[in-house]
C-alpha positions in Angstrom: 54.4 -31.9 27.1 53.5 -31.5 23.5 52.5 -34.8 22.0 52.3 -35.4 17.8 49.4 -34.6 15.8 48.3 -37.2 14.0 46.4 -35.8 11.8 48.8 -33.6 10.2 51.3 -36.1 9.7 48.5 -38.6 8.6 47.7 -35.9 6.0 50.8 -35.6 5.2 51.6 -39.2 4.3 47.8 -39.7 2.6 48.2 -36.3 0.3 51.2 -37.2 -1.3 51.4 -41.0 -0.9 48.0 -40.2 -2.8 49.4 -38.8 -5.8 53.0 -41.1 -5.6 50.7 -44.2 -6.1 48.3 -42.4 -9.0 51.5 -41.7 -10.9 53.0 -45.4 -10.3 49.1 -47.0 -11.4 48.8 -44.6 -13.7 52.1 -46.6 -15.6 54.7 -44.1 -14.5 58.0 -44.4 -12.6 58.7 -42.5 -9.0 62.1 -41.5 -10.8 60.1 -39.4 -13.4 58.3 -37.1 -10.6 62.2 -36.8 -8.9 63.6 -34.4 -10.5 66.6 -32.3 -8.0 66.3 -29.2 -10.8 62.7 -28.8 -10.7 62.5 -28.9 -6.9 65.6 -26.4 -6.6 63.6 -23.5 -8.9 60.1 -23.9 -7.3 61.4 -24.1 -3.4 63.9 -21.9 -4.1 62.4 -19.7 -6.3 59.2 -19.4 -3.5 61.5 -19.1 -0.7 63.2 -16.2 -2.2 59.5 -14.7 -3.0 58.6 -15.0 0.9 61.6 -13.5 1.9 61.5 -10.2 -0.5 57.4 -9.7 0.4 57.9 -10.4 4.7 59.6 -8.8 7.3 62.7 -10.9 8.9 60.6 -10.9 12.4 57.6 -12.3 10.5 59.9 -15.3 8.9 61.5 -16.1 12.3 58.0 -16.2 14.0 56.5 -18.1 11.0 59.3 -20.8 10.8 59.5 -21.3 14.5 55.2 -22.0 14.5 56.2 -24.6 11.4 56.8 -27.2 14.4 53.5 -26.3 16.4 51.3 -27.6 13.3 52.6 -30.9 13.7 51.9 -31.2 17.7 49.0 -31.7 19.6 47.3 -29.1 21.7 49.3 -29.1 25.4 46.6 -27.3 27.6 48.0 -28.1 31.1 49.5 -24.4 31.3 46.2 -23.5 30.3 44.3 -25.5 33.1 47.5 -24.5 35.6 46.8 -20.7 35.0 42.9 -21.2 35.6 43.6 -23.3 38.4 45.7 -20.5 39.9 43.3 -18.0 39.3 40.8 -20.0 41.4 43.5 -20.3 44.0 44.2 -15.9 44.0 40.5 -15.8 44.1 40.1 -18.1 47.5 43.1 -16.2 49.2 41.5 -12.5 48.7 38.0 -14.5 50.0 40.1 -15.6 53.0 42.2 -12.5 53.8 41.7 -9.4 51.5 43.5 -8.5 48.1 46.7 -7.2 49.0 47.4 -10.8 50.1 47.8 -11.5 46.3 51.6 -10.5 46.8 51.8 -14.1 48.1 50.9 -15.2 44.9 52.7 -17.5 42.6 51.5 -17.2 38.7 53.2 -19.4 36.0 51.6 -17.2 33.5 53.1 -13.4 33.0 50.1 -12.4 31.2 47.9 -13.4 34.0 50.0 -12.1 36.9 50.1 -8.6 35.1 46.1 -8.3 35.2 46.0 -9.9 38.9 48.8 -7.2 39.6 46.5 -4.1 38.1 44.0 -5.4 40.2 46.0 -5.4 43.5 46.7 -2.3 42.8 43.1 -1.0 42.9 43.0 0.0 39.0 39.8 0.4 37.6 38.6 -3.2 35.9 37.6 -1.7 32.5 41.1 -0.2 32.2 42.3 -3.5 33.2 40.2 -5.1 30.3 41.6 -2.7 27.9 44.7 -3.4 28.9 44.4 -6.9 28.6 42.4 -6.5 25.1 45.0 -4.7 23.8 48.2 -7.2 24.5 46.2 -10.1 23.5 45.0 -8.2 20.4 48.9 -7.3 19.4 50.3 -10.7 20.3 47.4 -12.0 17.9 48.3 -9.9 15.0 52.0 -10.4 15.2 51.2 -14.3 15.2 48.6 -13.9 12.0 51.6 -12.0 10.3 53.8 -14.9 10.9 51.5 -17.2 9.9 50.9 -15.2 6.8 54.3 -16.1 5.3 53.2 -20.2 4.6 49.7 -18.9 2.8 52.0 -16.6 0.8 54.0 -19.7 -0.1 50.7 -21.1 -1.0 49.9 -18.3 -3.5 53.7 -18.4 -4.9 55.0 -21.8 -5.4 51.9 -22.6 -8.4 54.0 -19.5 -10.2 56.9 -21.1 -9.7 56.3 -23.7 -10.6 54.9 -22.8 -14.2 58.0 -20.5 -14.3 60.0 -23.9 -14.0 57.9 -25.7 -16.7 58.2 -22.6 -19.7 62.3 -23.0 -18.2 61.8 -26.6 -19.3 60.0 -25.7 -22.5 62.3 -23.2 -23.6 65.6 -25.5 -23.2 63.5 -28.1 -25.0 63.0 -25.6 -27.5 66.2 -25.3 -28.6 66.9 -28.2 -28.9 64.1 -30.0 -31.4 66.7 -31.3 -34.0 66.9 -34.3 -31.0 63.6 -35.4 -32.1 64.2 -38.6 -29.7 64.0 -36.6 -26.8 61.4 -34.5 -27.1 59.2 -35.9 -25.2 61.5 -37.3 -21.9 62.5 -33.0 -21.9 59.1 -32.1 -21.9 58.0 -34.2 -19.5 60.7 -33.5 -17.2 59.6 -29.3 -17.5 56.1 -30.2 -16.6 57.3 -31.8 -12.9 58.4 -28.3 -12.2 54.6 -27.5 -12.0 53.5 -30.6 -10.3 56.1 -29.7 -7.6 54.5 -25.8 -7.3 50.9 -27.2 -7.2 51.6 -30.2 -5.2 53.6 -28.0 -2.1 51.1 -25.4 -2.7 48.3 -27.6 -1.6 49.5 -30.5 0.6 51.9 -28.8 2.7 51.9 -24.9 2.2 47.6 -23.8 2.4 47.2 -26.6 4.6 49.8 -26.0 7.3 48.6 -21.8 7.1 45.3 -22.8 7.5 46.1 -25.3 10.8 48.8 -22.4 12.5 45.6 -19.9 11.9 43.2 -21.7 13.7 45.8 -22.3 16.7 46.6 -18.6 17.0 42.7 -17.9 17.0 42.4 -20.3 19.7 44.8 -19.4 21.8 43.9 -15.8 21.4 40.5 -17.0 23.1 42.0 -19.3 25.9 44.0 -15.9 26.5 40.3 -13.8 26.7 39.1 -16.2 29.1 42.0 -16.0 31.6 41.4 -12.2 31.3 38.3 -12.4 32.8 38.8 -15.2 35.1 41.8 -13.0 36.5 39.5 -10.4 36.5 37.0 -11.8 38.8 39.6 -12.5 42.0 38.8 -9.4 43.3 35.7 -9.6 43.2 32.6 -11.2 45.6 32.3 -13.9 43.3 32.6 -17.4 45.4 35.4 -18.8 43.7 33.9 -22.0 43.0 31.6 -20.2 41.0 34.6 -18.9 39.2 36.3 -21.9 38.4 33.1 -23.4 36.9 32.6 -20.0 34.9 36.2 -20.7 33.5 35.6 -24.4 32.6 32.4 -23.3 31.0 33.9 -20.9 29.0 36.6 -23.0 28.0 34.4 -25.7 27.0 32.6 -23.0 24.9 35.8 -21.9 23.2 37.4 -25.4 22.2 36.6 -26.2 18.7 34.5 -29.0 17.5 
């Protein structure tokens, strides 16, 4: 079961409770930083870029991993599918490798390699094989994760598009002398917004999803060759550690 990260909301409520309670020391008003017309051009003006420059599969993909950034690491499928690996690896030990039939993997991925090797297919093809899906499954994730860094790079635009908007209707109206400065305040919220999204929610949450994908593209490489090893002579105990080592290797600091 996936659990909350803390850390993401945490940075979340620190980020822009940060900059709420500047502007309210600083002698301003949270009403003055609300502002429905600014937040409609700079979201909806970057939504509308991410759209036109991502394929639709991309933007599925990419909103669906939105969640994942905000939710601790779950690795008991992870320790399952070593686990099972271990247990393939005792049952060929015990009987011989066609006994593998009898096996029940939770993880596809895994059960494919343990299947190529069942069926007496040279390792190295099977590591190819293995490189490969992991590799595509890798770069379709990165694509998708792509989408919130290019909201990153967008919404600052916006955002000044949504101040010179501001300016210009400010503009034309400068016989109102009394409200000059009220209208031009208002235009410049349009780029607080674009900045503000850009770097507390839109960099931040690419960067996070990245670092996931990378890391489940290892956990992925070390299944590979634990599933890889059940044919072999390898006691399976010394398998199993082999796994937790490399696992232990992977996880980040």
């Amino acid at each position: 079961m996936n659990h909350m990260d803390k850390a993401s909301w945490l940075g979340l409520v620190v980020g822009f409770g940060a900059i709420l309670l500047g502007n309210v020391i600083e002698g301003g008003h949270m009403s003055s930083l609300m502002q429905f017309t600014a937040a409609l051009i700079v979201l909806g003006g970057t939504i509308g870029a991410v759209m036109v420059s991502s394929p639709e599969k991309d933007l599925k993909k990419g909103i669906q991993l939105f969640k994942s950034a905000f939710r601790s690491e779950d690795k008991s499928a992870l320790h399952r599918s070593m686990t099972e690996i271990v247990d393939c690896a005792r049952l060929v030990r015990k009987e011989n490798l066609l006994s593998l039939e009898k096996a029940r993997l939770s993880d596809p991925f895994v059960g494919r390699v343990v299947r190529n090797a069942m069926d007496g297919i040279d390792p190295q093809m099977i590591r190819e094989i293995g490189e490969a899906e992991i590799d595509r499954e890798e770069e379709e994730l990165l694509a998708a994760v792509k989408i919130w860094n290019d909201a990153g790079g967008f919404a600052p635009t916006i955002g000044i598009i949504g101040a010179v908007l501001g300016l210009i209707h400010v503009m034309g109206n400068l016989s109102d002398t009394s409200k000059l400065g009220a209208g031009i305040a208002v235009a410049f919220v349009a780029t607080v917004y674009g900045v503000g999204f850009s770097n507390l929610l839109f960099l931040p949450i690419a960067n996070k999803l990245k670092k996931k994908v990378l890391q489940q593209a290892r956990e992925r490489r070390i299944l590979l060759e634990g599933a890889l090893l059940v044919g072999s002579d390898l006691n399976p105990l010394i398998i199993e550690r082999k796994l937790k080592a490399s696992l232990e290797q992977s996880s980040p600091a």
